[in-house]
MARDO-246405 format. One record per residue: x, y, z of N, C-alpha, C in turn; residue number from 0; chain. Coordinates in steps of 0.02 Angstrom, whole numbers. Each point is the difference from the previous one (the first is absolute). Layout:
N
PT    n_c1    n_c2    n_c3   ca_c1   ca_c2   ca_c3    c_c1    c_c2    c_c3    n  chain
PT       X       Y       Z       X       Y       Z       X       Y       Z  NUM      A
...
// end
This chain:
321
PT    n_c1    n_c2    n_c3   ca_c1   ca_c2   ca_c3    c_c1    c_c2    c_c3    n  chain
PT      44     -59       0     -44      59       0      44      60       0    0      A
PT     -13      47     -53      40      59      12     -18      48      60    1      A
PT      59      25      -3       0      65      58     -50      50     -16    2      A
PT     -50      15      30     -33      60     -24      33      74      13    3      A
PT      41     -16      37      50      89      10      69     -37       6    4      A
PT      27     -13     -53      64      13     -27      48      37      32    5      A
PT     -16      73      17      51      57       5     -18     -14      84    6      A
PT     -36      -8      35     -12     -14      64      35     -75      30    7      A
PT       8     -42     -54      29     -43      11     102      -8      -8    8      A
PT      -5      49     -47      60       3     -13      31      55      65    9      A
PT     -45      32      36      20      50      51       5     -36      59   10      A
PT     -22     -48       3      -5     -54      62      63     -50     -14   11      A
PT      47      -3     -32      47     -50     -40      35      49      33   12      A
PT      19      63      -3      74      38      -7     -22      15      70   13      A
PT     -49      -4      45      -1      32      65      25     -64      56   14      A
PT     -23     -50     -48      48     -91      44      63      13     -11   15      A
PT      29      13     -66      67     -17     -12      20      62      25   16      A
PT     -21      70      29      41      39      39     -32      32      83   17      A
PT      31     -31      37     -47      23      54      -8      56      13   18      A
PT     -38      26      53     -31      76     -17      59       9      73   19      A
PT       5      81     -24      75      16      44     -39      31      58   20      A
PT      28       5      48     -10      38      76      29      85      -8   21      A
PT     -72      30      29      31      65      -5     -18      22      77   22      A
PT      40      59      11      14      40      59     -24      63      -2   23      A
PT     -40      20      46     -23      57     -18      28      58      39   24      A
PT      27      67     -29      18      71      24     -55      19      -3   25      A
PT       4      49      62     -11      76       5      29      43       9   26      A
PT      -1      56     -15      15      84      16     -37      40      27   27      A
PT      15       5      74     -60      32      16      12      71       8   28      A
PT      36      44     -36      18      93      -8     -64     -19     -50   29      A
PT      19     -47     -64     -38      26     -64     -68     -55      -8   30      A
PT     -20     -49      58     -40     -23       0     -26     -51     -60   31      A
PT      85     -34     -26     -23     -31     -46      15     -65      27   32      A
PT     -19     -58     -36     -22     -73      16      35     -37     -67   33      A
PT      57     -49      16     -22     -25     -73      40     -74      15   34      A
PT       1     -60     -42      41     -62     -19      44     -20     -16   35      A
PT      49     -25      10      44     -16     -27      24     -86       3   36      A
PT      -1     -21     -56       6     -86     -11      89     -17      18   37      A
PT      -1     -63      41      37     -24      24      33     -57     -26   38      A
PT      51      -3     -30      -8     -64     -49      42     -65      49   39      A
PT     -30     -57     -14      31     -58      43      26     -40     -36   40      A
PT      39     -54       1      39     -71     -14     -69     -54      -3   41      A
PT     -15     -28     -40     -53     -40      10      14     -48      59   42      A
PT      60     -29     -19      23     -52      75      -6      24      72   43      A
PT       1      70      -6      20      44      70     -81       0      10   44      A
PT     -51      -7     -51     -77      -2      33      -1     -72      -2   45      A
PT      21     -40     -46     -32     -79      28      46     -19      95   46      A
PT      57      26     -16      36     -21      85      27      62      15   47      A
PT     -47      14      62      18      74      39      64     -38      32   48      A
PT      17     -50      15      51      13      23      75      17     -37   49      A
PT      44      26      28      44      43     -49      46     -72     -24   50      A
PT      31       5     -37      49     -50     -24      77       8      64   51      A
PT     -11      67      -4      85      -2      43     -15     -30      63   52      A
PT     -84      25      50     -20     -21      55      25     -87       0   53      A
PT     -31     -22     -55       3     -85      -7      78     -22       7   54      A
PT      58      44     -27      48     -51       1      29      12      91   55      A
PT      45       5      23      33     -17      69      51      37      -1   56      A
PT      11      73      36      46      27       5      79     -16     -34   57      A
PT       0      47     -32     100     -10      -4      28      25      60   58      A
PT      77     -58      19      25      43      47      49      51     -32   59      A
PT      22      46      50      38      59     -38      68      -2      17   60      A
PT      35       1     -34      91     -20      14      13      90      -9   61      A
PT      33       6      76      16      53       9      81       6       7   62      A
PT      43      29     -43      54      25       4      35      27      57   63      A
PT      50     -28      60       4      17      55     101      24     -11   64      A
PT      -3      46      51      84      21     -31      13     -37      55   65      A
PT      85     -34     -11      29     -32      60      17      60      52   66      A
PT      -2     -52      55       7      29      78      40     -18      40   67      A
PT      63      54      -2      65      -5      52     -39     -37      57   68      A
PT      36     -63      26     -14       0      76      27      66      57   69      A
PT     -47     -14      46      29      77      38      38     -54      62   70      A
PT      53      40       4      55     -41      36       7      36      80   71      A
PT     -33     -14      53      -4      35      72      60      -9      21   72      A
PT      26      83      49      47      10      -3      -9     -37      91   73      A
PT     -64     -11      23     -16     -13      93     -22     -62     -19   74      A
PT       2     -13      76      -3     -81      11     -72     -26      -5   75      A
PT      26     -44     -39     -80     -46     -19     -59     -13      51   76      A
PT     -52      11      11     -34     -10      50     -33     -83     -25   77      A
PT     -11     -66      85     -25     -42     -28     -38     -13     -37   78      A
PT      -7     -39     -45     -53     -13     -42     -65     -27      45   79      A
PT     -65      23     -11     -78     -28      37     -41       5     -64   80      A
PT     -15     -62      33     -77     -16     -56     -66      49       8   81      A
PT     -26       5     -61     -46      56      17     -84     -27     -50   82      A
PT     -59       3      13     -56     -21     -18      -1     -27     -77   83      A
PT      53      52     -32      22      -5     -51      32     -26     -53   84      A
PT      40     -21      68      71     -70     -40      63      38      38   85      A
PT      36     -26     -23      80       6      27      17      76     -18   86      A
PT      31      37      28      57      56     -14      43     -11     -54   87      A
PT      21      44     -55      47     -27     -55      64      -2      61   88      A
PT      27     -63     -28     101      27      28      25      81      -8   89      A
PT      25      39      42      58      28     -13      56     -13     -39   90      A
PT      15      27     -46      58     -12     -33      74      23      33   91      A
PT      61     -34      28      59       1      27      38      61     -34   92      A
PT      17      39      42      53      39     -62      65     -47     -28   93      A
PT       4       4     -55      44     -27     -43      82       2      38   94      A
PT      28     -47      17      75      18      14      52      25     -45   95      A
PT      21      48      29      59      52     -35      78     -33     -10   96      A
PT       9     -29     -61      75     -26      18      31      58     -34   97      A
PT      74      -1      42      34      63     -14      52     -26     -67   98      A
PT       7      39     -40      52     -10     -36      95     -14      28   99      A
PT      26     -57      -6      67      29      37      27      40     -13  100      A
PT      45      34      43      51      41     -32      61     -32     -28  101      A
PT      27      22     -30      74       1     -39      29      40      31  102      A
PT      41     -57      31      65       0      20      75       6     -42  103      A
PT      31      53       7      71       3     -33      36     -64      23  104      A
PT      38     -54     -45       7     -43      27      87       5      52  105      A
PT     -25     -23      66      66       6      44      71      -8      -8  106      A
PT      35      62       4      80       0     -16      25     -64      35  107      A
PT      31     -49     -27      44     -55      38      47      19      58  108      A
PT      -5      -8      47      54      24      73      52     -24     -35  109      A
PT      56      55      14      83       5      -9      43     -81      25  110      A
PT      33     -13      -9      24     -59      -6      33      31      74  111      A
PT      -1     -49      68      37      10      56      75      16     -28  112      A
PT      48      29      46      45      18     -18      75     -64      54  113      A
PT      51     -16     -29      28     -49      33      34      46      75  114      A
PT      -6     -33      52      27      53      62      57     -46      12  115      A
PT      78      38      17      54     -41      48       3      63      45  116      A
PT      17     -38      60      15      20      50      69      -1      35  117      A
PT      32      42      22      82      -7      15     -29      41      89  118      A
PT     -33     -53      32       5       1      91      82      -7       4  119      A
PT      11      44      35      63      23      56     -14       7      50  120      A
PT      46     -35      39       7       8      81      40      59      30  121      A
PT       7      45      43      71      27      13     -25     -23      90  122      A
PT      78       5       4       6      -3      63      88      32      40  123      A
PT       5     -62      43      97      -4       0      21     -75       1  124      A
PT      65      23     -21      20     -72     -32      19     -26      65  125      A
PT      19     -89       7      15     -39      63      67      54      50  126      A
PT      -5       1      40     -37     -36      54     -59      30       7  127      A
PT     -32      29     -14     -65      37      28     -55     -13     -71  128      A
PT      -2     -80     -15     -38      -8     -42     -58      -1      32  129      A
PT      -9     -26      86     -49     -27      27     -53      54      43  130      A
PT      59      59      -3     -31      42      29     -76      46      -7  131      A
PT     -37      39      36     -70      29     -28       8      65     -57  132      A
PT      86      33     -22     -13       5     -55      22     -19     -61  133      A
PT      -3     -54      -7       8     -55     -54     -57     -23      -5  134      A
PT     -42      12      23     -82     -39      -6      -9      -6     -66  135      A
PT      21      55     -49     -16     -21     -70      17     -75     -20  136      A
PT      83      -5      16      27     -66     -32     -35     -75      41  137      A
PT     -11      30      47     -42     -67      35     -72     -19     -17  138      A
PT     -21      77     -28     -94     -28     -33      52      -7     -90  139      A
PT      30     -18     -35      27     -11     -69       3     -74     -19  140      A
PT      14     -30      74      52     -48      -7     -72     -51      19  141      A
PT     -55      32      34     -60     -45      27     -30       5     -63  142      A
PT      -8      69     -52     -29     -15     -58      18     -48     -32  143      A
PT      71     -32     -12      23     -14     -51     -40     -66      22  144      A
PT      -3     -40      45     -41     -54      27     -72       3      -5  145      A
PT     -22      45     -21     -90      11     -23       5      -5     -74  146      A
PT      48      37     -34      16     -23     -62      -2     -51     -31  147      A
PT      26     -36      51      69     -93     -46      55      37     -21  148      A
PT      42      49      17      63      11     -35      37       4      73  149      A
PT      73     -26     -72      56      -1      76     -13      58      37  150      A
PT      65     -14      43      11      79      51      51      32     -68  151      A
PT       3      56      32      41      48     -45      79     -13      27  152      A
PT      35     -11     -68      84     -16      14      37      61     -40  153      A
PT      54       4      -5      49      14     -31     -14       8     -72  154      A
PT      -3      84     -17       1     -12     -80      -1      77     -43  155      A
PT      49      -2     -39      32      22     -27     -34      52     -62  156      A
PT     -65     -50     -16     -46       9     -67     -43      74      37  157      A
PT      -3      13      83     -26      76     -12      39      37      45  158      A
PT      82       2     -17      34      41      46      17     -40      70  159      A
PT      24      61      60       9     -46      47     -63     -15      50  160      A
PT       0     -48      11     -56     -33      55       5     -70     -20  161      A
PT     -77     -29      19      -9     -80     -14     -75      17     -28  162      A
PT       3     -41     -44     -74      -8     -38     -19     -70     -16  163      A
PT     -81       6      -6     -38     -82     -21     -51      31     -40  164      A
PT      23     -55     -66     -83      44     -64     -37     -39      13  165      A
PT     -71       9     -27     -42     -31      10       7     -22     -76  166      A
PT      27       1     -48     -23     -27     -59      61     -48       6  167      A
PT      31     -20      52      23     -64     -35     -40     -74      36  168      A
PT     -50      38      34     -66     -52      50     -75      19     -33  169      A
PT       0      33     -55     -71       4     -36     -36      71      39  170      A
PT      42      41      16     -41      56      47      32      66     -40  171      A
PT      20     -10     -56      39      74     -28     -24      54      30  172      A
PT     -88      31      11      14      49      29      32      47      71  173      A
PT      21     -70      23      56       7      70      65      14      -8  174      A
PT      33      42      28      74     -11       5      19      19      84  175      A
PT      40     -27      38      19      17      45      77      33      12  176      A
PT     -10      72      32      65       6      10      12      20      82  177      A
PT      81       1      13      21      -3      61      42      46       4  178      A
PT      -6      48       3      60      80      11      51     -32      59  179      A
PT      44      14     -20      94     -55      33      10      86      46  180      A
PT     -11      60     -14      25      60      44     -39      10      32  181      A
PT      40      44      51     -42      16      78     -53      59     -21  182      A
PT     -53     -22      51     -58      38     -29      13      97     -11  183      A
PT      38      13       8     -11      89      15      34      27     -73  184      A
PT      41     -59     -43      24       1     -53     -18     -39     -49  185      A
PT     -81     -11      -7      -5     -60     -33     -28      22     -80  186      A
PT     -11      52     -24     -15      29     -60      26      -1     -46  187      A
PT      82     -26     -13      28      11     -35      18     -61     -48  188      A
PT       8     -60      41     -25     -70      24     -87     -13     -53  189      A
PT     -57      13      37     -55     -11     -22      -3      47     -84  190      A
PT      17      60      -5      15      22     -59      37     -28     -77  191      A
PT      42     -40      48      61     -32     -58     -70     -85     -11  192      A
PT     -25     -32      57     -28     -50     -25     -43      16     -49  193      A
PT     -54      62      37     -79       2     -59      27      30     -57  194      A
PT      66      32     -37       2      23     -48      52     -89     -56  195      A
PT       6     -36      36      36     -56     -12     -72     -54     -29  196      A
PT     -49     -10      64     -58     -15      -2     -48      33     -77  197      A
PT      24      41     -10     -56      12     -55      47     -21     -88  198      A
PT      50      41      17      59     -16     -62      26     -78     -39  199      A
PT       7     -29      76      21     -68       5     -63     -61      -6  200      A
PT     -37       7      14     -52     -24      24     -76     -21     -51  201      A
PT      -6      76       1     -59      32     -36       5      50     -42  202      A
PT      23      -3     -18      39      50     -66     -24      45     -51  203      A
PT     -85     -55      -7     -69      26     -23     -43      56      19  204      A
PT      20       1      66     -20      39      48     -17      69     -19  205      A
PT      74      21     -32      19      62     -19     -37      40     -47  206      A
PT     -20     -42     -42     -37       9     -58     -80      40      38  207      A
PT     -46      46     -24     -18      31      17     -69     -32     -34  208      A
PT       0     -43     -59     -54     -66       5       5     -41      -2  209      A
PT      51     -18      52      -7     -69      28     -51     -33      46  210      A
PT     -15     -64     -18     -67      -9      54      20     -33      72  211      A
PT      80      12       6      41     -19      61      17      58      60  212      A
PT     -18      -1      44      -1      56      62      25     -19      37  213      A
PT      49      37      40      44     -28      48     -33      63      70  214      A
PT      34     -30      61     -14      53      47      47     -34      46  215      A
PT      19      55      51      55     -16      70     -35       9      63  216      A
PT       1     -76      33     -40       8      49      61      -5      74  217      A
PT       7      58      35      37      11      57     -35     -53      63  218      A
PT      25     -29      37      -1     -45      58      43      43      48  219      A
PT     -42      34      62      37      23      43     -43     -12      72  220      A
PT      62       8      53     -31      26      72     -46      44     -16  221      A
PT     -56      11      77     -25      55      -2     -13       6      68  222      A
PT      37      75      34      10     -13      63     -83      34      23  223      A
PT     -39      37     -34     -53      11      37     -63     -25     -13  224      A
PT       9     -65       8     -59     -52     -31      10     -56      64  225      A
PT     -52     -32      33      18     -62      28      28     -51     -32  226      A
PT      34     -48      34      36     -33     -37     -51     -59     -34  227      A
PT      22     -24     -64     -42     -35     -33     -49      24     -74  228      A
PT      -1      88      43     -66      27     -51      36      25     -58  229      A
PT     -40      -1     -59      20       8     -67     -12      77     -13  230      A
PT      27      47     -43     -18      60     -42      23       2     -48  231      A
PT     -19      38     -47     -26     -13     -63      49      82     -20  232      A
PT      27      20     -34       3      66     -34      24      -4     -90  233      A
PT      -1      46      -1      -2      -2    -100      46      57      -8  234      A
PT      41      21     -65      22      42      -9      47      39      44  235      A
PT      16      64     -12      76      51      27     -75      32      84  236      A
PT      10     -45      51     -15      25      42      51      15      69  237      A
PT     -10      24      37      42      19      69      16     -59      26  238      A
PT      54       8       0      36     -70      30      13       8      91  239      A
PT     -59      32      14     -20       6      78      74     -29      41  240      A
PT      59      33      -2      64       1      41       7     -72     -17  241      A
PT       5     -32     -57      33     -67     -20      71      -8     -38  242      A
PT      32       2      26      55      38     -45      33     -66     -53  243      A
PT     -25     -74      -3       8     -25     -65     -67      13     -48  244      A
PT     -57      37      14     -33      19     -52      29      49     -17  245      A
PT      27      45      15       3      76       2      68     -27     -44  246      A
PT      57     -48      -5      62      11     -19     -55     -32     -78  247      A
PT     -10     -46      -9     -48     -28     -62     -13      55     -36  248      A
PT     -59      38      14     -40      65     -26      67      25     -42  249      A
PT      54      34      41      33      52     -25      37     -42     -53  250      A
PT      18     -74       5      39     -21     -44     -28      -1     -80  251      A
PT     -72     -30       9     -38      16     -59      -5      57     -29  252      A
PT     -20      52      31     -22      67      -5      56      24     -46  253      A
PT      63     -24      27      84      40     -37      15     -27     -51  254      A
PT     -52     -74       1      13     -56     -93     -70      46     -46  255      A
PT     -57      41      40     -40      25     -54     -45     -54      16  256      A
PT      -5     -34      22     -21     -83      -2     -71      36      31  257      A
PT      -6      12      68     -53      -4      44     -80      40     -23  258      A
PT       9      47     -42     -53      26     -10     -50     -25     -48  259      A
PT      36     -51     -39     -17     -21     -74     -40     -64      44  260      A
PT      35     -35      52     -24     -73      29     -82      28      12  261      A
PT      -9      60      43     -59       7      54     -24     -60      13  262      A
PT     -66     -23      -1     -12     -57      18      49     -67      33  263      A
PT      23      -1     -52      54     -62     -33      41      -5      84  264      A
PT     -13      52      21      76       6      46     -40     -21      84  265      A
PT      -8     -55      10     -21     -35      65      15      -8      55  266      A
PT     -39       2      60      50      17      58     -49     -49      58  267      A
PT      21     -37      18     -31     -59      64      39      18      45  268      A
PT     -20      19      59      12     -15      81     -32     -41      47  269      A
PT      35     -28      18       3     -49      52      12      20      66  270      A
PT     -54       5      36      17      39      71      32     -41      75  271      A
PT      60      35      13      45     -41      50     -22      27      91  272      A
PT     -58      51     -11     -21      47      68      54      27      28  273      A
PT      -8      44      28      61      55      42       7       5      76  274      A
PT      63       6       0     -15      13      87     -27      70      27  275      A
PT     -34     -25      75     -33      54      16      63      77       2  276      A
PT      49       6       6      59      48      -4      18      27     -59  277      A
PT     -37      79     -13      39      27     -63      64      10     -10  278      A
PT      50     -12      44      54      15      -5      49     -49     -44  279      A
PT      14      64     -41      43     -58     -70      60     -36      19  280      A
PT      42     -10      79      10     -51      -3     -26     -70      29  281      A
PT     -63      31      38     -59     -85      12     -20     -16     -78  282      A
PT       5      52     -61     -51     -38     -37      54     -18     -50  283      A
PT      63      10     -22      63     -54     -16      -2     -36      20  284      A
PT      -7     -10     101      11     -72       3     -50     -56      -7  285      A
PT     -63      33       1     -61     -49     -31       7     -36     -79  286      A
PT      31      42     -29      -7     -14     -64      53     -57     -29  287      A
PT      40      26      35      71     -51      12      -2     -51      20  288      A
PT     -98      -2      61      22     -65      31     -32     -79     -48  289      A
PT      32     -26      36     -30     -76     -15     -65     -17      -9  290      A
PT     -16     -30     -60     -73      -1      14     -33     -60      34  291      A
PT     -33      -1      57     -28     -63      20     -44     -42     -38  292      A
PT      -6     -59      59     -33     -55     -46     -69      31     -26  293      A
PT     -42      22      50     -72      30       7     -12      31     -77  294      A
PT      59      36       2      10      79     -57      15     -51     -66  295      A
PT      31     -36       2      12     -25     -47     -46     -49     -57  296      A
PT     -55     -27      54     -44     -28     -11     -63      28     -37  297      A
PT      12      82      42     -58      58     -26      40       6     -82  298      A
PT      54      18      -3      35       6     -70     -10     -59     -39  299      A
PT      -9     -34       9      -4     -88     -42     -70      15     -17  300      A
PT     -53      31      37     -71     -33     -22     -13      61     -18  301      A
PT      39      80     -27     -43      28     -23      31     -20     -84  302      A
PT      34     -33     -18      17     -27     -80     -83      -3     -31  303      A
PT     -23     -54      33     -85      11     -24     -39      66     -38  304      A
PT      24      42      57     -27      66     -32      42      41     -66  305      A
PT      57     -25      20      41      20     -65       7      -3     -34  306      A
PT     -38     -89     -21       2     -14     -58     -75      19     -32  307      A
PT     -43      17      44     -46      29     -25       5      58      -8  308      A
PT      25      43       2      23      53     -38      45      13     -43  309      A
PT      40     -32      -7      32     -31     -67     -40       3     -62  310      A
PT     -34     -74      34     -77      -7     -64     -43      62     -15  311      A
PT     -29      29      45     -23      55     -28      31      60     -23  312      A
PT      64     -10      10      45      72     -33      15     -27     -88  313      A
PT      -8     -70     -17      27     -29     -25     -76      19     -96  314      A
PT     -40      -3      50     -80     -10     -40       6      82      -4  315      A
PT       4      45      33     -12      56     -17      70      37     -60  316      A
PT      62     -43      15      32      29     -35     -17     -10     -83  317      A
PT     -29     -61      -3     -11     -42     -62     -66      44     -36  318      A
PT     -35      35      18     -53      68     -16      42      47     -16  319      A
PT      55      24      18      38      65       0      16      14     -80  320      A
// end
C-alpha cells in the first residue's frame, strides 16, 4: 500500500536517522529577550551517559622527583622508637674523613760513626812512690788494663819515654794505655812527646781533616779535693785547681799550639785521694806522699767501673763529633 504523504514520510526517515538536538535556553534580562540555543551531542554520549574516560580506571601519574642529598647530622642520634606509624627512618652516620698522607722528604741517612782511639795517660811519680796517694792515676791504669784483657803497661819505646799496652794488639784498638816514667810536677813534656808520637806513629790518619779517625788524650790523675774513690769528669783548657802535673801538661801543649785545636779531645779524670783535715802545705805533701792503704786502695780498684763507663760514653759522643 502506498504512502499517502510521501513528504511526511520522508520527514519522519531523516528525523530517526538524526536525533533532535537539546537546546538551552538564555535570557537577558536589561533587554528582556528569551531565546534557544541547540546543543549538539555524540550519539553514544546519549545512548551511554556514562562518560567513556569515567569507564576506564585511573592512570597513575609518574612524577619526576630531583635526587636528595642525604642530610648528614652534625648531633647525636637520638634512639630510634616506634611510632603508630611504623619505624623512624635510620639516621644516616656522618661519613668518615680519611686524611690524605703527607709527604714526607725522604730522611737524610745518619753520618757514618766516626772511628775513636784513645791515648789514657796516667801521671804520677815514678817508684819508689808508685804506691803512694799521688800516683793514684797509675794505680787506677794498671786496674783498667785488667777490665780491658790487656797486659799491664811495660817498657816502650813506640810512644817516647814511659811504658805502654795497645789495645789493638788484644782486639780493643780504641785503647791505648800510657804510663808517664817523670815525676808528676814535670810531667808535660813527657805526655806531649807521647800524644804527638800517638797520633803520627800510630794514627797518622788522624791528621787528615776527613778522616773518619779521632783521636783524644785522656789525663788519669789524683784529685786531692774529692773523697777518695770519687770520679770527675773535666773537658778541655780548664783550671788546673793548684795541680801542678795538670798545670805542667796545659802549658806543654799550649807552647806545641796543640791545646786549643784538641778542646774537647783533651780529657781529664780525677780520682779522689781526700785531704787532711790541715791546710798547711807541709801536712798536705805529706798526705800526698803518703802510702796508700789497703781500705783506699780498694776504693781506687772499684771506682775502674765508673771509668770505664765514662770512657764508653766519652767514646759514643766523640764518634757524633
Amino acid at each position: 500500500m502506498a504512502n499517502p504523504n510521501p513528504a511526511r514520510s520522508h520527514q519522519r526517515s531523516r528525523s530517526e536517522a538524526h536525533p533532535q538536538n537539546n537546546y538551552v535556553q538564555y535570557h537577558d534580562p536589561e533587554k528582556g529577550i528569551s531565546w534557544a540555543e541547540p546543543v549538539e551531542q555524540d550519539l553514544s554520549t546519549l545512548l551511554n551517559p556514562i562518560s567513556i574516560a569515567d569507564s576506564q580506571p585511573p592512570r597513575k601519574q609518574h612524577v619526576k622527583r630531583r635526587p636528595v642529598n642525604p642530610i648528614i647530622s652534625t648531633t647525636t642520634t637520638p634512639p630510634t622508637t616506634e611510632r603508630s606509624d611504623g619505624p623512624l627512618s635510620p639516621s644516616i652516620p656522618s661519613p668518615l674523613r680519611i686524611r690524605k698522607p703527607r709527604s714526607f722528604a725522604p730522611a737524610m741517612p745518619p753520618a757514618p760513626a766516626r772511628q775513636v782511639r784513645l791515648l789514657i795517660a796516667s801521671i804520677g811519680n815514678p817508684p819508689p812512690y808508685h804506691t803512694t796517694r799521688h800516683s793514684a792515676g797509675h794505680l787506677l791504669l794498671k786496674t783498667l788494663a785488667t777490665h780491658m784483657s790487656l797486659p799491664p803497661p811495660s817498657r816502650s819505646k813506640l810512644l817516647g819515654s814511659g811504658s805502654a799496652s795497645l789495645g789493638s794488639d788484644r782486639g780493643s784498638p780504641e785503647y791505648t794505655l800510657w804510663q808517664s816514667a817523670s815525676l808528676m810536677n814535670v810531667s808535660g813534656a813527657g805526655t806531649l812527646k807521647a800524644w804527638k808520637q800517638f797520633n803520627t806513629t800510630l794514627h797518622p790518619a788522624s791528621a787528615s781533616p776527613d778522616s773518619d779517625v779521632v783521636t783524644a788524650l785522656v789525663i788519669l790523675h789524683d784529685e786531692l779535693e774529692s773523697s777518695t774513690g770519687t770520679i770527675k769528669l773535666r773537658r778541655g783548657e780548664s783550671s788546673p785547681k793548684g795541680h801542678n802535673g795538670i798545670k805542667s801538661i796545659q802549658a806543654s801543649l799550649k807552647s806545641a799550639s796543640m791545646l786549643p785545636s784538641m778542646g774537647d779531645r783533651f780529657i781529664k779524670i780525677g780520682i779522689g785521694i781526700g785531704r787532711p783535715q790541715s791546710r798547711e802545705k807541709d801536712d798536705v805533701s805529706a798526705w800526698v806522699l803518703g802510702q796508700v792503704t789497703s781500705a783506699e786502695r780498694a776504693k781506687i780498684d772499684a771506682a775502674a767501673d765508673s771509668v770505664m763507663a765514662v770512657l764508653k760514653s766519652e767514646i759514643v759522643r766523640l764518634e757524633r763529633s
